[in-house]
N, CA, C and O of each residue as an XYZ file, in Angstrom:
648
protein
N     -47.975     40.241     -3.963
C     -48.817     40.730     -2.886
C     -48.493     39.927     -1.634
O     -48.403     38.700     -1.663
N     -48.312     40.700     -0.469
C     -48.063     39.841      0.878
C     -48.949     39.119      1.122
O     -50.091     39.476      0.835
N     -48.717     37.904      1.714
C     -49.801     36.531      2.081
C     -49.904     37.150      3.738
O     -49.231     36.394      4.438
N     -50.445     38.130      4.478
C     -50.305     38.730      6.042
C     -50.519     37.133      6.903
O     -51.205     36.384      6.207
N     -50.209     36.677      7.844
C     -50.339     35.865      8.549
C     -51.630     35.879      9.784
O     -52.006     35.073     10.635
N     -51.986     37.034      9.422
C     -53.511     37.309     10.432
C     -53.018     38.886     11.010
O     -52.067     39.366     11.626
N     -54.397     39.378     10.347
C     -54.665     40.475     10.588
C     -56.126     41.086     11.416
O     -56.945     41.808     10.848
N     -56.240     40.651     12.791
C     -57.510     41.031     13.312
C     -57.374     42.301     13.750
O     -56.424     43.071     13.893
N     -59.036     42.362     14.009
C     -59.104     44.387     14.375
C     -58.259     44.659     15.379
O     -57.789     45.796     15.391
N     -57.766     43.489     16.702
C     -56.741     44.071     17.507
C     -55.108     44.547     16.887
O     -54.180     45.019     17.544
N     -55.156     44.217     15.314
C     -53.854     44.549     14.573
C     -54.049     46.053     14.283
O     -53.102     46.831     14.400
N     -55.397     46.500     13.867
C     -55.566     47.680     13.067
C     -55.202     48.795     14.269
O     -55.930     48.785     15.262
N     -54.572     49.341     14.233
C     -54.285     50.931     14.745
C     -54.698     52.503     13.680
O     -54.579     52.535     12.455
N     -54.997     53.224     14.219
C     -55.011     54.092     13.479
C     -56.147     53.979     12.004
O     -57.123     53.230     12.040
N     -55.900     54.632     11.071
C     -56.937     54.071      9.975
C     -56.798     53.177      9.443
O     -57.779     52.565      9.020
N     -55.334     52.660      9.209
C     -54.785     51.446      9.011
C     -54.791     50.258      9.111
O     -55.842     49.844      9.600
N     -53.847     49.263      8.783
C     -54.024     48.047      9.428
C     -52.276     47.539      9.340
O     -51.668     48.062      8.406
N     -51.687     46.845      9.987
C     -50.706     45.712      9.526
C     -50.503     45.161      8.062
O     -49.436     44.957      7.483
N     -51.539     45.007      7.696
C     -51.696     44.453      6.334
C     -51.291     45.247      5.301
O     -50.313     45.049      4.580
N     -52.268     46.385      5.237
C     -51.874     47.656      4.656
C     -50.046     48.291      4.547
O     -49.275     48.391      3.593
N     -49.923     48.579      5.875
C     -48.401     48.668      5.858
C     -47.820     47.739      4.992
O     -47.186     48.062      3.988
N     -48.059     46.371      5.428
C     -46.678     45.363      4.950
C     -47.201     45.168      3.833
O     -46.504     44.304      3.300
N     -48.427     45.601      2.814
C     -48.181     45.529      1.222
C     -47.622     46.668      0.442
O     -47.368     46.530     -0.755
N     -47.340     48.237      1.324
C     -46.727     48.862      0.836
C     -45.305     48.255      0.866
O     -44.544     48.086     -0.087
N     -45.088     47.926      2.354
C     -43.102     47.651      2.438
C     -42.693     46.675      1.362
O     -41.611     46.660      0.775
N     -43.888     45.726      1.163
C     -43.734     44.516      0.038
C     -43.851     45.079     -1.247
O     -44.013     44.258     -2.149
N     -43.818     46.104     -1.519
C     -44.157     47.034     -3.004
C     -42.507     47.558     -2.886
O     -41.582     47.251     -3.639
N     -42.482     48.216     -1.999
C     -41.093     48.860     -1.839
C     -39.545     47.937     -1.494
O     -38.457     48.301     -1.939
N     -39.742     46.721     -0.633
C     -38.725     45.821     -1.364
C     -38.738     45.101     -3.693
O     -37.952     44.980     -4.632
N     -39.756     44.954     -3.464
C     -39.804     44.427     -5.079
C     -39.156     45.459     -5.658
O     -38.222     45.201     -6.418
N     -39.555     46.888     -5.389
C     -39.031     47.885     -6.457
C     -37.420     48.143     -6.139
O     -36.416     48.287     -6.837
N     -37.615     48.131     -5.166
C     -35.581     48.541     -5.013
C     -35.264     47.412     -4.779
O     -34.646     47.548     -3.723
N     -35.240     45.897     -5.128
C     -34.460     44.720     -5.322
C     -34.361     44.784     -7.383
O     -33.445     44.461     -8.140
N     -35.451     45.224     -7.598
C     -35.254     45.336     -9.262
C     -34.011     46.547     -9.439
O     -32.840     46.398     -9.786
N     -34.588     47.504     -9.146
C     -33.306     48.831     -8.819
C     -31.740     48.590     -8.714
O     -30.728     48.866     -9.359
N     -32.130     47.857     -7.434
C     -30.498     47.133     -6.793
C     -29.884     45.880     -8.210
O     -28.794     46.142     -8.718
N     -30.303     45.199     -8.483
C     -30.396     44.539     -9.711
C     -29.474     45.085    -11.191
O     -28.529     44.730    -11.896
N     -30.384     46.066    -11.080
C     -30.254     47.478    -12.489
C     -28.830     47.729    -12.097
O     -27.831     47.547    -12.793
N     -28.918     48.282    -10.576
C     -27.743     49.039    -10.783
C     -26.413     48.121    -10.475
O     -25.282     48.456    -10.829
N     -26.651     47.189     -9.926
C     -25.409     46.441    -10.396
C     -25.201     46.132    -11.541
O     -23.992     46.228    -11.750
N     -25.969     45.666    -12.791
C     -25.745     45.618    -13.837
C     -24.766     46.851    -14.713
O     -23.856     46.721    -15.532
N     -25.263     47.762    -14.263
C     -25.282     48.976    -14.994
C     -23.564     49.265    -14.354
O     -22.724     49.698    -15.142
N     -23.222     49.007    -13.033
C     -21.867     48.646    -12.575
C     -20.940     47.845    -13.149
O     -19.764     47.936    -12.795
N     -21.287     47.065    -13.993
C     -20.854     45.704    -14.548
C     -20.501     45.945    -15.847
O     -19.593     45.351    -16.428
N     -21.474     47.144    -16.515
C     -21.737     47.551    -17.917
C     -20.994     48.640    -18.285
O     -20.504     48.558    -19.411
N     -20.777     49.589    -17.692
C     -20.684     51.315    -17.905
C     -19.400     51.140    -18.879
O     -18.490     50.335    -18.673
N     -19.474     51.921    -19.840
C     -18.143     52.421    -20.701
C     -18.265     54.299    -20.845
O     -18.922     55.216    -20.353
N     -17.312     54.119    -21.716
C     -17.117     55.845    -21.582
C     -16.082     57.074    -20.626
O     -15.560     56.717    -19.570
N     -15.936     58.214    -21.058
C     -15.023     58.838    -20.234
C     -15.659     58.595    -18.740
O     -14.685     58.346    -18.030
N     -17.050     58.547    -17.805
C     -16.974     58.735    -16.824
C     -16.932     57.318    -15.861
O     -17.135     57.251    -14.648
N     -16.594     56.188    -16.827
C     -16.302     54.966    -16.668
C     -16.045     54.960    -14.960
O     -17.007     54.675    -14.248
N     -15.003     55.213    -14.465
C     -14.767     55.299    -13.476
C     -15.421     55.781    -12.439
O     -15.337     55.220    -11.347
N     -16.133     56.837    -12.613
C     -16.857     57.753    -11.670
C     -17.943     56.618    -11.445
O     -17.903     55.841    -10.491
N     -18.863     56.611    -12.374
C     -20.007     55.951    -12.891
C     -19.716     54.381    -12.032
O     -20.579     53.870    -11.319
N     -18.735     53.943    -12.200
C     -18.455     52.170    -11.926
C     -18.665     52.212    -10.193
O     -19.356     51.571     -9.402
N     -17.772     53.221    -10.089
C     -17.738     53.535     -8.642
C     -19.013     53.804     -7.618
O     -19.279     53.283     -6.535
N     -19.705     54.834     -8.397
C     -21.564     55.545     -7.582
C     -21.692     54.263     -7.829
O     -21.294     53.603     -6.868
N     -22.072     53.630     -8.693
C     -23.269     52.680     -9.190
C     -22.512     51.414     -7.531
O     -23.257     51.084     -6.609
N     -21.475     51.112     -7.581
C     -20.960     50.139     -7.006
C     -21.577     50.396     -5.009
O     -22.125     49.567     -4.283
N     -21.242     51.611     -4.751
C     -22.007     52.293     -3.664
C     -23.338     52.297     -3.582
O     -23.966     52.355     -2.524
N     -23.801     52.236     -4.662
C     -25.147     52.744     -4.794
C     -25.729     51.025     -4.377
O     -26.301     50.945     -3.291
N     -25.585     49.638     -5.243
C     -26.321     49.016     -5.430
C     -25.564     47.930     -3.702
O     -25.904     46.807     -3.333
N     -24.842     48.589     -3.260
C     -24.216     47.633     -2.108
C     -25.417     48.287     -0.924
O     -26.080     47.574     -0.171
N     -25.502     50.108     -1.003
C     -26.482     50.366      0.265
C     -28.231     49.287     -0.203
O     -29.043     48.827      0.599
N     -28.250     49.227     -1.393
C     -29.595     49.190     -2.145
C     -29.932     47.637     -1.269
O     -30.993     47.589     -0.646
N     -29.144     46.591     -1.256
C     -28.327     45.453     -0.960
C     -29.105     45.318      0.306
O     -30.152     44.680      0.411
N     -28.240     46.259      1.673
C     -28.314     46.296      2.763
C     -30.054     46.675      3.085
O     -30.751     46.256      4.009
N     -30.349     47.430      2.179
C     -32.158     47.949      2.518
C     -32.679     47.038      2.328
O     -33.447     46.593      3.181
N     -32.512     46.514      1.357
C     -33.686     45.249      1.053
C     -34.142     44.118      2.339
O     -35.212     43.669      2.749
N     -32.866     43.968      2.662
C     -33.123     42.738      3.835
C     -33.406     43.739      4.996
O     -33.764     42.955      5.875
N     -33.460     44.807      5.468
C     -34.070     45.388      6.621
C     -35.727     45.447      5.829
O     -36.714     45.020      6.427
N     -35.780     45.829      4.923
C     -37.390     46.177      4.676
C     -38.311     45.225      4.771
O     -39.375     45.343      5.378
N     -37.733     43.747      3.864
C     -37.970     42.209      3.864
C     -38.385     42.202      5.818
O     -39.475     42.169      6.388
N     -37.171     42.244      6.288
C     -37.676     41.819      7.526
C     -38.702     42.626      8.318
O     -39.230     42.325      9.388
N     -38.822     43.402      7.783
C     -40.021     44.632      8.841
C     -41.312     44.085      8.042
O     -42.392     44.046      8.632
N     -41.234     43.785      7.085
C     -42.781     42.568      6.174
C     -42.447     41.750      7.109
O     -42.871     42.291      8.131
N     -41.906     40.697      7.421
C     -41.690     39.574      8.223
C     -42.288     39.791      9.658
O     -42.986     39.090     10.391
N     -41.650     41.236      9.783
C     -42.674     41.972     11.635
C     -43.720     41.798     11.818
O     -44.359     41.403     12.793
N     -43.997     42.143     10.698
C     -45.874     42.342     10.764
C     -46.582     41.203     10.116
O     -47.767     41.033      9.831
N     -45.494     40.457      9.962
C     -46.400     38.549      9.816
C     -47.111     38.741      8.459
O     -48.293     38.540      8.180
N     -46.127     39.166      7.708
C     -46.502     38.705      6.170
C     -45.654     38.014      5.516
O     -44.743     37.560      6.207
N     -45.626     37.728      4.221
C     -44.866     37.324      3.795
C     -43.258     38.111      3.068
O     -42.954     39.113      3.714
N     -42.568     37.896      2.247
C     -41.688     39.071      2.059
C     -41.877     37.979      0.442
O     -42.429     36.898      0.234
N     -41.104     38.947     -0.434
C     -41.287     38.299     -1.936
C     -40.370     37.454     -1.947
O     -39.607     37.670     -1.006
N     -40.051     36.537     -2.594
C     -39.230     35.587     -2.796
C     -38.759     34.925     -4.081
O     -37.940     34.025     -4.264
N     -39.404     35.530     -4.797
C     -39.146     35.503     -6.420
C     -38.814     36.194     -7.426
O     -39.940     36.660     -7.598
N     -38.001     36.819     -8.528
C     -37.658     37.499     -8.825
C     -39.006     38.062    -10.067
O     -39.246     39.244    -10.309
N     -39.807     36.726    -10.773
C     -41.234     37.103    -11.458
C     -42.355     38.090    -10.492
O     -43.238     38.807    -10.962
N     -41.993     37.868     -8.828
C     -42.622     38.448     -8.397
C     -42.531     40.207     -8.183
O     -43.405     41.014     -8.498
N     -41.538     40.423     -7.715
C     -40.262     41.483     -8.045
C     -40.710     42.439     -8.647
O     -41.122     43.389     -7.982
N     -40.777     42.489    -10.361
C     -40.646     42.547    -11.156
C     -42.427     42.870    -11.519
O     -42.803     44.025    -11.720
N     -43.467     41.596    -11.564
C     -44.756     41.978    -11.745
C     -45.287     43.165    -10.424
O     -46.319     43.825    -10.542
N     -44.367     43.258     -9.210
C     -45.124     44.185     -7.785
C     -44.933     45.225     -7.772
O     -45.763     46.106     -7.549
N     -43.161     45.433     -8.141
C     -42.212     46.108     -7.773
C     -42.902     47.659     -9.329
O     -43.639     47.504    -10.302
N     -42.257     48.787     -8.856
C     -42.908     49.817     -9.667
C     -41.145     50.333    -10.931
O     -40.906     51.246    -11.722
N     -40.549     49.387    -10.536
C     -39.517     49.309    -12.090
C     -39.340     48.542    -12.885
O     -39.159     47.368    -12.563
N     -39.330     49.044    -14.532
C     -39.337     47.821    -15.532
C     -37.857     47.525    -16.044
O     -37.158     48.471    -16.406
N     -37.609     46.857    -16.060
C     -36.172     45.925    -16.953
C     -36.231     47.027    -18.246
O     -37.243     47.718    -18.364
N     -35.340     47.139    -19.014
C     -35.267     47.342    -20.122
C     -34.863     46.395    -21.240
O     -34.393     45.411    -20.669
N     -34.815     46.207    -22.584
C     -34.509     45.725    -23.210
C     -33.410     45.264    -24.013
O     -33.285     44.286    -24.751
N     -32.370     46.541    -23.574
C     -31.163     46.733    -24.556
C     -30.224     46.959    -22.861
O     -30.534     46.901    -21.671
N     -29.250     47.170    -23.485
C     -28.380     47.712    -22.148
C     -28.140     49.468    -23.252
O     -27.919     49.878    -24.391
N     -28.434     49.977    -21.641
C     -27.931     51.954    -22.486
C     -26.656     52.368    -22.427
O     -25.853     51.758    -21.721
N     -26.424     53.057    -22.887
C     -25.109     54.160    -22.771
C     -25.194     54.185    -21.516
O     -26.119     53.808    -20.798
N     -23.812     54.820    -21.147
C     -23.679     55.440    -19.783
C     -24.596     56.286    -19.524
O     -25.233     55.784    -18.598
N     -25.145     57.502    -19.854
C     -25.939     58.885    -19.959
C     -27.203     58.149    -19.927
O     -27.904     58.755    -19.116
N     -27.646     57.469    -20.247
C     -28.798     56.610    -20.279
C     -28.852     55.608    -18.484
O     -29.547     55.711    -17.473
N     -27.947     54.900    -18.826
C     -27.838     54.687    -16.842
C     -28.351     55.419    -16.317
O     -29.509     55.231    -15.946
N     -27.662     56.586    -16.070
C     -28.061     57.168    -15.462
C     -29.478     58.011    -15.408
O     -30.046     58.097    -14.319
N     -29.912     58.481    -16.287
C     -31.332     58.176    -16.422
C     -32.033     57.842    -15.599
O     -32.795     58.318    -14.757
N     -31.324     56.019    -16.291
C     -32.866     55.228    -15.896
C     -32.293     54.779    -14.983
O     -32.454     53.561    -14.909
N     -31.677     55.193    -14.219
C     -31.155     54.695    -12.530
C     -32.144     56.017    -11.775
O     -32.903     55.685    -10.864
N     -32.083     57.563    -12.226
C     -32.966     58.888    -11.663
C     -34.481     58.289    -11.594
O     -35.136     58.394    -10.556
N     -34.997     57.658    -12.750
C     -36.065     57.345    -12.617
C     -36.970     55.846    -12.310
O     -38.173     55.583    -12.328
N     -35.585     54.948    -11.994
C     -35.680     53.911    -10.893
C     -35.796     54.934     -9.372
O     -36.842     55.007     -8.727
N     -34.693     55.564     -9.044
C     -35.411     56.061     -7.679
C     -36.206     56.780     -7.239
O     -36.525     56.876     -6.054
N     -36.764     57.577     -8.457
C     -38.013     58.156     -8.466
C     -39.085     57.022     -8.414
O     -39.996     57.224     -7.611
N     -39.113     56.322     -8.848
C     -40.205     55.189     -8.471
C     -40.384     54.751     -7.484
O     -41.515     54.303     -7.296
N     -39.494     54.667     -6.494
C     -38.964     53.945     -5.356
C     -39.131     55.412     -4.245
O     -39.478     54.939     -3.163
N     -39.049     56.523     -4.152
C     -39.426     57.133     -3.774
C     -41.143     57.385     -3.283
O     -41.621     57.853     -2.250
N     -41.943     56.695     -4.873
C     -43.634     57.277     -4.442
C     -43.675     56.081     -3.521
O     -43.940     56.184     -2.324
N     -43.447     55.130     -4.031
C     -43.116     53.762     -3.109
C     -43.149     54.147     -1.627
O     -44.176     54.051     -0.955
N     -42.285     54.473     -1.275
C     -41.401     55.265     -0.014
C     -42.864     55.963      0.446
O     -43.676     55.575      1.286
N     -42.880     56.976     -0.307
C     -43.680     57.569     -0.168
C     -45.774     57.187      0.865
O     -46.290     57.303      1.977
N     -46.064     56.821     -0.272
C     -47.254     55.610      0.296
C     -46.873     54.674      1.208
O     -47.764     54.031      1.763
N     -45.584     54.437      1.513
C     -45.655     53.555      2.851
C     -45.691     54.143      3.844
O     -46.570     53.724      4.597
N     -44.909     55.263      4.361
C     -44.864     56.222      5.344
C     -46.262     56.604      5.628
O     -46.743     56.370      6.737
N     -47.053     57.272      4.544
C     -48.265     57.785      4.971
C     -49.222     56.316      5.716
O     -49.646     56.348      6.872
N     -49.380     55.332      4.941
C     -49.906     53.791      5.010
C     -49.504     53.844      6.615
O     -50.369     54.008      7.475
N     -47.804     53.655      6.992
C     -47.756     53.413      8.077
C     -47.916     54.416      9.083
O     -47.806     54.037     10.249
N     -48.143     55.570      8.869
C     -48.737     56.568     10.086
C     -49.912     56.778      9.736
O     -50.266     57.945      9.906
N     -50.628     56.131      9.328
C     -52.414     56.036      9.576
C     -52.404     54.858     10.399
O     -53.229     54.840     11.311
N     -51.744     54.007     10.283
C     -51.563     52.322     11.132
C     -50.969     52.582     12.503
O     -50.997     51.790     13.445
N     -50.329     54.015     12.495
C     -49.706     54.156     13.672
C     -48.457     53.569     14.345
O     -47.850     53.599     15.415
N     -48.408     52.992     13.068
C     -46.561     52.051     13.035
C     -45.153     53.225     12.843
O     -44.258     53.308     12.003
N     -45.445     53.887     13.862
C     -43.913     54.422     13.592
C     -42.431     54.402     13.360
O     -41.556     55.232     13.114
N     -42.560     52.468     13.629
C     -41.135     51.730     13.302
C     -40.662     51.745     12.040
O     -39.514     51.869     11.613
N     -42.217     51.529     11.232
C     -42.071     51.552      9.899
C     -41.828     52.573      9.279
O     -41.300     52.508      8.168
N     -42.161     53.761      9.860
C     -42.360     54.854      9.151
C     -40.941     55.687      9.217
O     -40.538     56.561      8.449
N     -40.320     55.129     10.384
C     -38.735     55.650     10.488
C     -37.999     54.954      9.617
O     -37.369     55.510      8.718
N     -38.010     53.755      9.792
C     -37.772     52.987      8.571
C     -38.044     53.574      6.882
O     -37.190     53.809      6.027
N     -38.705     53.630      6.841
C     -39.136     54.509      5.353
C     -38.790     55.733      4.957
O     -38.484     55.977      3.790
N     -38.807     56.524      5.804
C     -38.400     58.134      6.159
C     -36.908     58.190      6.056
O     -36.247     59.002      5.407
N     -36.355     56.909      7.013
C     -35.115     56.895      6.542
C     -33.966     56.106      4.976
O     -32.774     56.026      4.680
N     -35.438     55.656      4.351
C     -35.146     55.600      2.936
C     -35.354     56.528      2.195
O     -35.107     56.590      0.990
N     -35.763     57.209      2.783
C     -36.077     58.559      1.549
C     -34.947     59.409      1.269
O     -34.251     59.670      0.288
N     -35.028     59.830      2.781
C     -33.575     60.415      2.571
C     -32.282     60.127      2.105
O     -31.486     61.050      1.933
N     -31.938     58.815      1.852
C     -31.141     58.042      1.183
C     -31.495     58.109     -0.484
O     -30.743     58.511     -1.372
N     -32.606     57.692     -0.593
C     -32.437     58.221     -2.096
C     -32.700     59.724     -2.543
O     -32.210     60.261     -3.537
N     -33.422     60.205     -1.776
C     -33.243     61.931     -2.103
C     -31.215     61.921     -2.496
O     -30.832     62.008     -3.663
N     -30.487     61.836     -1.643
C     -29.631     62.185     -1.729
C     -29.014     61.542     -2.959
O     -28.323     62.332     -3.602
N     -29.081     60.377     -3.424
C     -28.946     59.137     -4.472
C     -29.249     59.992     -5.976
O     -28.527     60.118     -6.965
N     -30.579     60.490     -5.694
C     -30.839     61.525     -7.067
C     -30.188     62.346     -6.831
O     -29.560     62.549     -7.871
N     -29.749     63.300     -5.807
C     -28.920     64.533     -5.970
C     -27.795     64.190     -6.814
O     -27.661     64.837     -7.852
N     -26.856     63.156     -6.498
C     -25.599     62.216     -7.178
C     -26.007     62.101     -8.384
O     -25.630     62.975     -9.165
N     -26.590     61.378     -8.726
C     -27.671     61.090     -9.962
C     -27.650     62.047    -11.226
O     -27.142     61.807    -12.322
N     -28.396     63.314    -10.771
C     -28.872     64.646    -11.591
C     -27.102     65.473    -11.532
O     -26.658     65.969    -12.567
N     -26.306     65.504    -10.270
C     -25.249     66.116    -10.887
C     -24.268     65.576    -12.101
O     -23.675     66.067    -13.062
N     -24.442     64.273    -11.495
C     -23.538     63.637    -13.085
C     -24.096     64.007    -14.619
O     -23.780     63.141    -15.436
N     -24.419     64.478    -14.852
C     -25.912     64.638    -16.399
C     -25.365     66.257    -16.171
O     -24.811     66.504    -17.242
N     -25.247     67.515    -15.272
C     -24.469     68.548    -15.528
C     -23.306     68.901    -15.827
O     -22.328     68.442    -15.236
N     -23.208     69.893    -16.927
C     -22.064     70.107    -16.942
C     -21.429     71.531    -16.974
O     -20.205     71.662    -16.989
């Protein structure tokens, strides 16, 4: 949970507050630093005929995942909270679980669809959070994660057709 650095009523805009925002963005770094995590692993891991394909998305995938984190981190930092800094934290905030085993390839992928489906409602509740707050920095910010993983599952769900 973000530690906000002061949040008075001259912070609150809209129905919102500062606070509000930066514990969604702080929900939504934890979950796509676990994600980003996964999917490098899962880069590291993959066997099978689509070995290559698979090594490759995943390698794209967890380098943009990479680059988001530290823009999102710092837009928590905007609004004078804290950003997570621990990976127990991550992990207990963040809305994806570790698994236990490492999966098949076909399984990656999976549970990579329903890592960014998580990360999506994520997405999701922050945008709305931050246009009740009236933070539209954030909300471009977010809006423009969505569309990034919208497209991430499109990649995602075609590999699994055949």
């Amino acid at each position: 949970m973000p530690t906000p650095l002061k949040d008075t009523k001259s912070d609150a805009v809209g129905s919102g507050t500062k606070s509000d925002v930066a514990e969604h963005l702080h929900k939504a770094v934890c979950s796509s630093y676990v994600l980003f995590a996964k999917t490098q692993g899962y880069h590291w891991n993959v066997v099978g005929p689509q070995f290559y394909s698979l090594h490759k998305m995943f390698e794209e995938q967890y380098n943009d995942l990479f680059l988001a984190i530290d823009e999102l981190a710092e837009r928590v930092r905007a609004l004078q909270a804290r950003a997570p800094f621990n990976l127990q934290e991550m992990l207990k905030t963040g809305s994806i679980q570790e698994l236990s085993k490492l999966p098949s390839a076909e399984e990656m992928v999976k549970d990579l669809i329903k890592g960014h489906e998580s990360v999506v409602t994520d997405l999701k509740a922050g945008i709305a959070s931050a246009e009740a707050a009236d933070d539209a920095a954030t909300a471009d910010l977010l809006t423009g994660r969505l569309e990034v993983h919208g497209k991430t599952l499109w990649m995602l769900r075609a590999t699994l057709q055949s």
